[in-house]
PDB file of N, CA, C and O in Angstrom:
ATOM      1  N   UNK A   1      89.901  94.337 145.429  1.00  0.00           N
ATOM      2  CA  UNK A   1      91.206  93.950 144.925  1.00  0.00           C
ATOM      3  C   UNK A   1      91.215  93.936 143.390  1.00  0.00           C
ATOM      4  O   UNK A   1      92.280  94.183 142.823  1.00  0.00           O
ATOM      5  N   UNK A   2      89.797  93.590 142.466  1.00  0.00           N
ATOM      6  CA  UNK A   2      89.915  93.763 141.138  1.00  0.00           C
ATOM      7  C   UNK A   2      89.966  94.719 140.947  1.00  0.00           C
ATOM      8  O   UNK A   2      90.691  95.112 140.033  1.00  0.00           O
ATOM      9  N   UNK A   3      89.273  95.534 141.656  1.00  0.00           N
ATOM     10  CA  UNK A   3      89.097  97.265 141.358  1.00  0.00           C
ATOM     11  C   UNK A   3      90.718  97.741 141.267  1.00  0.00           C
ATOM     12  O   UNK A   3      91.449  98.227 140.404  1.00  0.00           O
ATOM     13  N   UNK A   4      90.812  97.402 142.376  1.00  0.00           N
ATOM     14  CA  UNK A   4      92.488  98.174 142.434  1.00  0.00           C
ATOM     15  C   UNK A   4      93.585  97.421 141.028  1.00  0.00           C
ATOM     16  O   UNK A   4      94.134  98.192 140.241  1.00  0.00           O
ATOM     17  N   UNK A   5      93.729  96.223 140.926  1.00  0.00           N
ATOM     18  CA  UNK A   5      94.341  96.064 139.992  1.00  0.00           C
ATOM     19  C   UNK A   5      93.777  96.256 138.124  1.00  0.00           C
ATOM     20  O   UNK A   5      94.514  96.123 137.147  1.00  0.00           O
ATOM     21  N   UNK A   6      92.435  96.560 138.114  1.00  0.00           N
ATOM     22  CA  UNK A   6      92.297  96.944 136.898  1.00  0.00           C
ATOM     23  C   UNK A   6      92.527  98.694 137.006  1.00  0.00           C
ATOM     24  O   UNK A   6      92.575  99.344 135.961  1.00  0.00           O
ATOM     25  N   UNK A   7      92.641  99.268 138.143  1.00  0.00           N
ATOM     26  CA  UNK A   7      92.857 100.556 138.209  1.00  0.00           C
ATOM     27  C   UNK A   7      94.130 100.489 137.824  1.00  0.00           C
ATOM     28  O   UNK A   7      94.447 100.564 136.637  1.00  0.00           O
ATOM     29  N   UNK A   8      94.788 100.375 138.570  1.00  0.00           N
ATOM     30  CA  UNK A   8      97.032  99.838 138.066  1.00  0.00           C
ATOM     31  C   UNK A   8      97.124  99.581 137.121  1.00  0.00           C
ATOM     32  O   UNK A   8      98.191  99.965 136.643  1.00  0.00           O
ATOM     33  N   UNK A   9      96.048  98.670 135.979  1.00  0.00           N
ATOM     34  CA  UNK A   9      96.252  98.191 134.679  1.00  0.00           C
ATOM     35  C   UNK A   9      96.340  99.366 133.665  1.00  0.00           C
ATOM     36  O   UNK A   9      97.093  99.651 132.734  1.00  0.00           O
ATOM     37  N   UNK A  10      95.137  99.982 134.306  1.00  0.00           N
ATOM     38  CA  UNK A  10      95.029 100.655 133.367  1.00  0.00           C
ATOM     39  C   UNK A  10      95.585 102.055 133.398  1.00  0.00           C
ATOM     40  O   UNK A  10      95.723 102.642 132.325  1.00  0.00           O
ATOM     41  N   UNK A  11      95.951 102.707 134.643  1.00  0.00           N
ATOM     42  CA  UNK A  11      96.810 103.730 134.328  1.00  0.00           C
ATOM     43  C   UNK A  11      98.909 103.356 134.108  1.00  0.00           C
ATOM     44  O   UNK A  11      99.857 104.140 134.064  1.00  0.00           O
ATOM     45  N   UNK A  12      98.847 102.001 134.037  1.00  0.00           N
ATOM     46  CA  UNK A  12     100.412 101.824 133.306  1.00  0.00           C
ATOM     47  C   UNK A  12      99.882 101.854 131.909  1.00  0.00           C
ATOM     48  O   UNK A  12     100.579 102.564 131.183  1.00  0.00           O
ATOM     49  N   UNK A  13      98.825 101.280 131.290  1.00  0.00           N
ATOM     50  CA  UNK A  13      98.739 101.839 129.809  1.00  0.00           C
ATOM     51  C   UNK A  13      98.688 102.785 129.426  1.00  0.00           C
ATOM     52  O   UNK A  13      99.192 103.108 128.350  1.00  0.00           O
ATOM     53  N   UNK A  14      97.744 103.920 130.560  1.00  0.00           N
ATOM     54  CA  UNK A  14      97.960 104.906 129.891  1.00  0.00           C
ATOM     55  C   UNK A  14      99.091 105.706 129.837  1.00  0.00           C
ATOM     56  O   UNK A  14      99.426 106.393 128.872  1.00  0.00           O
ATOM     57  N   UNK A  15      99.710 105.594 130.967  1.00  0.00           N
ATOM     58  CA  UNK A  15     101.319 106.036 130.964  1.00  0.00           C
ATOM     59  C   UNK A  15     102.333 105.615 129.977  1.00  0.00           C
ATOM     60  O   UNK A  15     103.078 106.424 129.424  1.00  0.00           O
ATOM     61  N   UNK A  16     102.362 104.057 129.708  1.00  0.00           N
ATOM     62  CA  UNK A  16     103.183 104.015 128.295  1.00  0.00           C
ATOM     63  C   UNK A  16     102.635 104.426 126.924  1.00  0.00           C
ATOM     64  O   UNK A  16     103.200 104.265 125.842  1.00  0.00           O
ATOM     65  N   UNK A  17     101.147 105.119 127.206  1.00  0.00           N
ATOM     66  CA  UNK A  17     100.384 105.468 125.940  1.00  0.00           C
ATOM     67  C   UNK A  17     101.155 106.924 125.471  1.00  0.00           C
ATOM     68  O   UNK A  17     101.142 107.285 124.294  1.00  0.00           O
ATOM     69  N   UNK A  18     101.865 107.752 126.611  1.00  0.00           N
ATOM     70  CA  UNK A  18     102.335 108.860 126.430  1.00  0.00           C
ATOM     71  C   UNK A  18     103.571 108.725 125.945  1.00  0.00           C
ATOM     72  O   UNK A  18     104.252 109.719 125.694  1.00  0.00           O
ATOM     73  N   UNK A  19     103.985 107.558 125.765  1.00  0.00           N
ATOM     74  CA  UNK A  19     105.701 107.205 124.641  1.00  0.00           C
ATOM     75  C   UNK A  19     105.702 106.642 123.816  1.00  0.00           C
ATOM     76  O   UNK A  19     106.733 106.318 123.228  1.00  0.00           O
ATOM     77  N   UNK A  20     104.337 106.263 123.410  1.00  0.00           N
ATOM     78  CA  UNK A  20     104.089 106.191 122.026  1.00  0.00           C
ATOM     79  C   UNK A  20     104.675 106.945 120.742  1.00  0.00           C
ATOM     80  O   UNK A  20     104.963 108.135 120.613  1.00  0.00           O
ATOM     81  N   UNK A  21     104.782 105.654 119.633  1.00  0.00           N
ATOM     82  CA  UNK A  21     105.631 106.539 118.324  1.00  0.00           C
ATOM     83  C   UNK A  21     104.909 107.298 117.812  1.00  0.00           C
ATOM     84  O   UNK A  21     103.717 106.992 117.797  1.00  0.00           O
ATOM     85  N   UNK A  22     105.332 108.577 117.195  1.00  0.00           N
ATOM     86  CA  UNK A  22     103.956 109.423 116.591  1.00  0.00           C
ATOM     87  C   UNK A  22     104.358 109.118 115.082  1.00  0.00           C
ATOM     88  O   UNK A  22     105.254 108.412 114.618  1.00  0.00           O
ATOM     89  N   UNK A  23     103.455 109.838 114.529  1.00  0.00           N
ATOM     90  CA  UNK A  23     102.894 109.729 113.076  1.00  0.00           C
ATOM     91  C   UNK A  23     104.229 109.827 112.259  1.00  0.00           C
ATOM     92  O   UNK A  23     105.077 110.687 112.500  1.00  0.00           O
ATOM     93  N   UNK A  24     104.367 108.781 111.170  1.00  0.00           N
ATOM     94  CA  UNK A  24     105.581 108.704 110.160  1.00  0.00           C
ATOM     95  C   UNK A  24     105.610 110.166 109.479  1.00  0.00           C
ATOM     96  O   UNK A  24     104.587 110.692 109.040  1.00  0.00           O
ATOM     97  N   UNK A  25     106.727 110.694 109.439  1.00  0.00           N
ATOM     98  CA  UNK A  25     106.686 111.653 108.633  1.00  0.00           C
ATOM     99  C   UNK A  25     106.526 111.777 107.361  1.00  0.00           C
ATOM    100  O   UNK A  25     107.404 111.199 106.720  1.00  0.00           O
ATOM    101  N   UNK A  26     105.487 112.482 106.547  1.00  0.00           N
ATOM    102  CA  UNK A  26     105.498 112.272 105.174  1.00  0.00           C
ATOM    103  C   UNK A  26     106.518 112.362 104.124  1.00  0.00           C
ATOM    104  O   UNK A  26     107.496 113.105 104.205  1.00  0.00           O
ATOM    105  N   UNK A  27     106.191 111.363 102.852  1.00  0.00           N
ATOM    106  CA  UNK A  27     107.741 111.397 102.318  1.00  0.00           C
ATOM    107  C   UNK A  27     107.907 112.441 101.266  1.00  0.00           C
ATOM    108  O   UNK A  27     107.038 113.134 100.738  1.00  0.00           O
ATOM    109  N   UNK A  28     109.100 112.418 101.081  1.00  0.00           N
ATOM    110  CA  UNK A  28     109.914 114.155 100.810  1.00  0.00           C
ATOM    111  C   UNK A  28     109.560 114.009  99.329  1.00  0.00           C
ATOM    112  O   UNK A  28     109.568 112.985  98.647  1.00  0.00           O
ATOM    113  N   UNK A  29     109.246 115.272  98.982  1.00  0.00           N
ATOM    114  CA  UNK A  29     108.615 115.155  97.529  1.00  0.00           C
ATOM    115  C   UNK A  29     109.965 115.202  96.665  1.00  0.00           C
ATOM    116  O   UNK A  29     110.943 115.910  96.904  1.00  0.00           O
ATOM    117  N   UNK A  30     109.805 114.291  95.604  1.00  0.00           N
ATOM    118  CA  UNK A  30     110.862 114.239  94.658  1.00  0.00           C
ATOM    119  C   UNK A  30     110.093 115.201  93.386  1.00  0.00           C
ATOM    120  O   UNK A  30     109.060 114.716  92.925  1.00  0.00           O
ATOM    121  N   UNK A  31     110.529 116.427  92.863  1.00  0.00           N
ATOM    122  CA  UNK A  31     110.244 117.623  91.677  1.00  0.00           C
ATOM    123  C   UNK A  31     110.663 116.210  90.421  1.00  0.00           C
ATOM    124  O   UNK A  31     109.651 115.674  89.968  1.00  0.00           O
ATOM    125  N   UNK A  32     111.678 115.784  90.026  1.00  0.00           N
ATOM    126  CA  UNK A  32     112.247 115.262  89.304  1.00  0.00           C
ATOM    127  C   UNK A  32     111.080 113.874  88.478  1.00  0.00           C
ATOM    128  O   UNK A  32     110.631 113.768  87.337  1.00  0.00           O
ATOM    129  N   UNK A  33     110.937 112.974  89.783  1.00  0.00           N
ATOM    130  CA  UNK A  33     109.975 111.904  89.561  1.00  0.00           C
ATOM    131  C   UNK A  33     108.428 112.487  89.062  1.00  0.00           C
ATOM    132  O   UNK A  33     107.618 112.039  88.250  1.00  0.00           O
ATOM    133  N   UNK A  34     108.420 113.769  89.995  1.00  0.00           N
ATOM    134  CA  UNK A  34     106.802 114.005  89.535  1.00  0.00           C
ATOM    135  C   UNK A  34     106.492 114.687  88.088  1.00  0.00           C
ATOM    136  O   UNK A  34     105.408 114.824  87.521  1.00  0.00           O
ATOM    137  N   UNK A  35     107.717 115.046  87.705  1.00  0.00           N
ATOM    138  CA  UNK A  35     107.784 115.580  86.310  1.00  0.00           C
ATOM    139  C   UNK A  35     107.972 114.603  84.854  1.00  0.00           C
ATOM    140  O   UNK A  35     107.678 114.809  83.676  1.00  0.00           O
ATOM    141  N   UNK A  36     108.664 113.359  85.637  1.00  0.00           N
ATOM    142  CA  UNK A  36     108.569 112.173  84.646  1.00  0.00           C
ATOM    143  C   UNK A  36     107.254 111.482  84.364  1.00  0.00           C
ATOM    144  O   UNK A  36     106.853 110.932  83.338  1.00  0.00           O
ATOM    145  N   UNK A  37     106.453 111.730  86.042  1.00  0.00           N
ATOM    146  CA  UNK A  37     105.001 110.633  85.666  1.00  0.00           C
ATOM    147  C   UNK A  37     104.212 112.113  85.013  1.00  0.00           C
ATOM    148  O   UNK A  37     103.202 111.810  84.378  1.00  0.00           O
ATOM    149  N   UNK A  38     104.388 113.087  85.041  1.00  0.00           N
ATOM    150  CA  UNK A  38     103.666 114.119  84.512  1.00  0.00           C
ATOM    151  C   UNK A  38     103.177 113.876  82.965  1.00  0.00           C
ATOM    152  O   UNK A  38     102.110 113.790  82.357  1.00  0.00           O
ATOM    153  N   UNK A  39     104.966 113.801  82.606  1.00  0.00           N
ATOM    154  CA  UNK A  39     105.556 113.741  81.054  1.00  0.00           C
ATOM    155  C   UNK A  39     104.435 112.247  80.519  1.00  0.00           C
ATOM    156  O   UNK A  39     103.488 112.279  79.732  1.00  0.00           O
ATOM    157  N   UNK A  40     104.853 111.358  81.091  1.00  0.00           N
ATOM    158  CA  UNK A  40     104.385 109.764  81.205  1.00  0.00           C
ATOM    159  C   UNK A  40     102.740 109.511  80.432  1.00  0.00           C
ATOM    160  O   UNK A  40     102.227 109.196  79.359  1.00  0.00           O
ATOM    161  N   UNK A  41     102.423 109.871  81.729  1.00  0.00           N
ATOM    162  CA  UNK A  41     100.796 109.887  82.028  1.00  0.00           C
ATOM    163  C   UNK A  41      99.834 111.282  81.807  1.00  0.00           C
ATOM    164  O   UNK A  41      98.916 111.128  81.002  1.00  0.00           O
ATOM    165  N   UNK A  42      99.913 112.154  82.219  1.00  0.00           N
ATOM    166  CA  UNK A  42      99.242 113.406  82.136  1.00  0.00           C
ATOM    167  C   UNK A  42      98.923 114.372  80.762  1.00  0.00           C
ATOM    168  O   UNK A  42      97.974 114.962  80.246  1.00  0.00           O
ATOM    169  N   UNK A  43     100.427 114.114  80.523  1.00  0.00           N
ATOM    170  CA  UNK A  43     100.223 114.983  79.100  1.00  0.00           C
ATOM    171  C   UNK A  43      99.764 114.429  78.453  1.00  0.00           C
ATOM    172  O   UNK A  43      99.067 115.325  77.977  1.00  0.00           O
ATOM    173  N   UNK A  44      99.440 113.414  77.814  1.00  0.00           N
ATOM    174  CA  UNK A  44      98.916 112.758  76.686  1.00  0.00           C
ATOM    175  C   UNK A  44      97.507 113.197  76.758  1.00  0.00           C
ATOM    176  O   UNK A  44      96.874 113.201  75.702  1.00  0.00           O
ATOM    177  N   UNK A  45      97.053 113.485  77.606  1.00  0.00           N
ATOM    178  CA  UNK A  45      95.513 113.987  77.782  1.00  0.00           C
ATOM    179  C   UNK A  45      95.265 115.802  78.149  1.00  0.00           C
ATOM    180  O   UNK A  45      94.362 116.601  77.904  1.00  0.00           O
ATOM    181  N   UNK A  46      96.035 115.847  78.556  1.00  0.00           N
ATOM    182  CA  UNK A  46      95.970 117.683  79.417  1.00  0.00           C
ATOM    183  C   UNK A  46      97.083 118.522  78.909  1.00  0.00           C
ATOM    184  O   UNK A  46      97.045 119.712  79.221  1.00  0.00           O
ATOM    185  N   UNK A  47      98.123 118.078  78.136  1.00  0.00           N
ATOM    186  CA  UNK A  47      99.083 119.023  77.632  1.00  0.00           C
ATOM    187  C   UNK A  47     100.273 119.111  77.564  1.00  0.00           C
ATOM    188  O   UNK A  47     100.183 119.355  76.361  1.00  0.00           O
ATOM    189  N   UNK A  48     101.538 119.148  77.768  1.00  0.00           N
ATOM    190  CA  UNK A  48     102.507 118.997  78.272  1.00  0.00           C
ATOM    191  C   UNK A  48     102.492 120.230  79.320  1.00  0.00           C
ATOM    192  O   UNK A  48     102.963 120.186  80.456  1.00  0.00           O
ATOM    193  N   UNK A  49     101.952 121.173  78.802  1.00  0.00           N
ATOM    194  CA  UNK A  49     102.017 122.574  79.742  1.00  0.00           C
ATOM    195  C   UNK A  49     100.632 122.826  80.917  1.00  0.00           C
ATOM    196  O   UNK A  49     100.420 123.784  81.659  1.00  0.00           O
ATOM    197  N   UNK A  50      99.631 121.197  80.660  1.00  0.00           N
ATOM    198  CA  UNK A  50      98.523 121.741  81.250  1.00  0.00           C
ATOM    199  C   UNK A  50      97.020 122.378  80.387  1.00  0.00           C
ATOM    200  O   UNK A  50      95.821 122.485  80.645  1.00  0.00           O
ATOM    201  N   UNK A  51      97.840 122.658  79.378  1.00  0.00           N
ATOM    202  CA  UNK A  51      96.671 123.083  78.656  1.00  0.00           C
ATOM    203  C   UNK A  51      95.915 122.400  77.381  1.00  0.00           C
ATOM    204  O   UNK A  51      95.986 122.606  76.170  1.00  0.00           O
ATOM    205  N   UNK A  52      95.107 121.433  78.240  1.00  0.00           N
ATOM    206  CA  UNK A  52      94.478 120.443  77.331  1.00  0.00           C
ATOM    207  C   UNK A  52      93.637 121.070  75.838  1.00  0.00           C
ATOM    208  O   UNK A  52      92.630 121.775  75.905  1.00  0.00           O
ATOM    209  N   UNK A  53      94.336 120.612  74.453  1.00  0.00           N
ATOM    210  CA  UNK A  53      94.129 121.034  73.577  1.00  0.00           C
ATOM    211  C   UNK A  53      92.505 120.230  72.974  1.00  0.00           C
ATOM    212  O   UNK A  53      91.987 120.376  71.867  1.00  0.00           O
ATOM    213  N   UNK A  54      92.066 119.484  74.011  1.00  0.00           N
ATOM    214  CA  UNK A  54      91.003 118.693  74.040  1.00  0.00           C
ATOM    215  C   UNK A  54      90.087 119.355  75.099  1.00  0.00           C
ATOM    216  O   UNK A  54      90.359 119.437  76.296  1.00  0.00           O
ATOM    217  N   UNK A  55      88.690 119.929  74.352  1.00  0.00           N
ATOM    218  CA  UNK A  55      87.672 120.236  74.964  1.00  0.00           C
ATOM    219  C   UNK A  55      86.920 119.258  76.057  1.00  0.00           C
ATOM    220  O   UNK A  55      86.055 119.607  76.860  1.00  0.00           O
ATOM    221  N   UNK A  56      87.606 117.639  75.835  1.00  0.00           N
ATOM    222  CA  UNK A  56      86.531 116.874  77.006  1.00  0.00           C
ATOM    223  C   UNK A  56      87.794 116.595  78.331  1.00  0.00           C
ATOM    224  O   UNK A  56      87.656 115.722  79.188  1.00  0.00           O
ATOM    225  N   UNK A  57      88.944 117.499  78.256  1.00  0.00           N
ATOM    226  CA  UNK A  57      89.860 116.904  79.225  1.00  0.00           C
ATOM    227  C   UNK A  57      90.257 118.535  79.564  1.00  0.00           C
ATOM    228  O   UNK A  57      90.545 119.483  78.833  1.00  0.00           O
ATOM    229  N   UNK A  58      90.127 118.377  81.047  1.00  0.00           N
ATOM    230  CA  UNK A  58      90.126 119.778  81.732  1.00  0.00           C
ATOM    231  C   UNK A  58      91.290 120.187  81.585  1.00  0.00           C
ATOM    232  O   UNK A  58      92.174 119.378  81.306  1.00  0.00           O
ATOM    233  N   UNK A  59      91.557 121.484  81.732  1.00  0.00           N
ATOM    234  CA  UNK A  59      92.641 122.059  81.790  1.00  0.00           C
ATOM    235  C   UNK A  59      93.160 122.039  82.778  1.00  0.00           C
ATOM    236  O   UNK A  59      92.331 122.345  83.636  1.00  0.00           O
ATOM    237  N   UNK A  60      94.601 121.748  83.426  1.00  0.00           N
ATOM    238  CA  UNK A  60      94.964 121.768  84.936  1.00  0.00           C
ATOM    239  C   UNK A  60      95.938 123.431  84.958  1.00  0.00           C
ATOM    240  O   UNK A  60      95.571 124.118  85.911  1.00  0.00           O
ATOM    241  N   UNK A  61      96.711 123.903  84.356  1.00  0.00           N
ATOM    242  CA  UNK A  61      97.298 124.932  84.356  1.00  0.00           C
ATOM    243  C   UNK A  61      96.400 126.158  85.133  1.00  0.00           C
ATOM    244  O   UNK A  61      95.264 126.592  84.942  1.00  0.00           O
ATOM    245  N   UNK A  62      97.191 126.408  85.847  1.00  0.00           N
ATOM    246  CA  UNK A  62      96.063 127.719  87.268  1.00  0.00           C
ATOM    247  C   UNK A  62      95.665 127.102  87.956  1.00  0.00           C
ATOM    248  O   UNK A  62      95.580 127.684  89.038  1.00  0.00           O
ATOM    249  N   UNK A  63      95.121 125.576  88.000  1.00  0.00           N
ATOM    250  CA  UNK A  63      94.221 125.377  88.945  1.00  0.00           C
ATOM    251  C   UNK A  63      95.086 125.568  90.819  1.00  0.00           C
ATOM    252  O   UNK A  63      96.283 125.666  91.089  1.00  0.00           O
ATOM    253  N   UNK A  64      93.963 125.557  91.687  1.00  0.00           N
ATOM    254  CA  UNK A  64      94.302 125.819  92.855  1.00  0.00           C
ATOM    255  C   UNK A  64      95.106 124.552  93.332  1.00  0.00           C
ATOM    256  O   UNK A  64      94.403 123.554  93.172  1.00  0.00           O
ATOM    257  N   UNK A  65      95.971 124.340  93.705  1.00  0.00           N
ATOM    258  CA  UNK A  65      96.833 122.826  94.263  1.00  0.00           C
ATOM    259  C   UNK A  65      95.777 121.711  94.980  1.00  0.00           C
ATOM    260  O   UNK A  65      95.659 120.487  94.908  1.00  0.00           O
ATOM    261  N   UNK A  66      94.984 122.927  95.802  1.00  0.00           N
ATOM    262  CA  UNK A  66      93.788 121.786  96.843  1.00  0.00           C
ATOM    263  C   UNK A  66      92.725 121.222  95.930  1.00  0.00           C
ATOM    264  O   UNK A  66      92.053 120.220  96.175  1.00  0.00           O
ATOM    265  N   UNK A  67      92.655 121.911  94.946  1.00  0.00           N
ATOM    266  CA  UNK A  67      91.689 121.388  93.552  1.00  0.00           C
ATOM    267  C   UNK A  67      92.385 120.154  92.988  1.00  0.00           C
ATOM    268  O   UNK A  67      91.599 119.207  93.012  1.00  0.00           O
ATOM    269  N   UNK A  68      93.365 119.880  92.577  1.00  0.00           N
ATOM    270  CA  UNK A  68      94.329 119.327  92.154  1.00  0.00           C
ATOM    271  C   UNK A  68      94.470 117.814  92.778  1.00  0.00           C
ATOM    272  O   UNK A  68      94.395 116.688  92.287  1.00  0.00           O
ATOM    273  N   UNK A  69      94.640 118.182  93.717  1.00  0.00           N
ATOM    274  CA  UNK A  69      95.178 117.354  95.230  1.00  0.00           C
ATOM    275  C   UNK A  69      93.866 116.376  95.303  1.00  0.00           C
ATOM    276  O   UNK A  69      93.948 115.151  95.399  1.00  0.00           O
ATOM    277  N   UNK A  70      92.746 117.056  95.247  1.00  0.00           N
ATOM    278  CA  UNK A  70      91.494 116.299  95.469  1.00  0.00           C
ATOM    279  C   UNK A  70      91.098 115.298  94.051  1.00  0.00           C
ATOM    280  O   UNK A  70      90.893 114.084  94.053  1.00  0.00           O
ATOM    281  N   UNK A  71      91.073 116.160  92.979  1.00  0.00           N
ATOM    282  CA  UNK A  71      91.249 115.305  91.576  1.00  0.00           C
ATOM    283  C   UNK A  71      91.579 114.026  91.579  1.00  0.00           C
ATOM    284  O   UNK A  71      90.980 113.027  91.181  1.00  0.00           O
ATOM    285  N   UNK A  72      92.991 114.242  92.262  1.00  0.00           N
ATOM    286  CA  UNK A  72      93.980 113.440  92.133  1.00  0.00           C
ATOM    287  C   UNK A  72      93.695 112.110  92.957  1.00  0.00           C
ATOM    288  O   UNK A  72      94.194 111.086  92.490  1.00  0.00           O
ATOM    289  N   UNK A  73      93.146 112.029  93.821  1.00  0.00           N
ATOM    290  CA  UNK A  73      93.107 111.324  94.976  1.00  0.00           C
ATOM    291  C   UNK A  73      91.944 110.578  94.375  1.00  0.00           C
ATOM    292  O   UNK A  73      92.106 109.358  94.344  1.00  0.00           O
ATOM    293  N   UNK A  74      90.720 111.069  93.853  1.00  0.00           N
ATOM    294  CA  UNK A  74      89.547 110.355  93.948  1.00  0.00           C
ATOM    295  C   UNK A  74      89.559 109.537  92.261  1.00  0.00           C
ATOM    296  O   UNK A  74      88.784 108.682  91.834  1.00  0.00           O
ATOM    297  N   UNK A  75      91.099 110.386  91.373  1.00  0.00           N
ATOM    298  CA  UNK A  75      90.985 109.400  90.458  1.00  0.00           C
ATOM    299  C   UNK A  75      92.088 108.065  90.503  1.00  0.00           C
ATOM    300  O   UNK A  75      92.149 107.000  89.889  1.00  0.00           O
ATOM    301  N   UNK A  76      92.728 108.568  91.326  1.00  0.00           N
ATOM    302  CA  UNK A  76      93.646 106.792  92.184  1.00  0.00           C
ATOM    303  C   UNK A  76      92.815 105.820  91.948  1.00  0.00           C
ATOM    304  O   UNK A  76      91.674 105.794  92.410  1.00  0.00           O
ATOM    305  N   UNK A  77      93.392 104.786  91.084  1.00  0.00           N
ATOM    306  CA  UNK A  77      92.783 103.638  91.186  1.00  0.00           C
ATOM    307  C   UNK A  77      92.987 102.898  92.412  1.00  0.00           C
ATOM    308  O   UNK A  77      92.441 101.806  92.573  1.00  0.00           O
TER     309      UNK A  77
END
């Protein structure tokens, strides 16, 4: 009788496991905002155009986006 009702238990979970909410959709990139924190923060070190006029601060202009993307992430405070 436990058998059977932890069997019932557990396939109604897994059945409401299949109407589960899925993953939030990511949020919609604003061009506008990312060009203000660009202006803000970025250039003062890398350029306004990217092209850091400073030999100890990389250049970002060309780089690959997934290069970028990763930079970016691991220098998040």
């Amino acid at each position: 009788m436990k058998r059977a009702l932890a069997l019932l238990g557990f396939w109604i979970c897994a059945g409401f496991s299949h109407f589960s909410v899925g993953a939030a959709e990511p949020a919609k990139a604003d061009p506008a905002k990312g060009q203000s924190i660009a202006n803000k923060i970025c250039a003062a070190c890398h350029g306004a155009d990217g092209n850091s006029p400073t030999p100890a601060n990389p250049k970002l202009a060309g780089q690959i986006p997934e290069y970028l993307q990763k930079q970016l992430a691991n220098f998040k405070p």
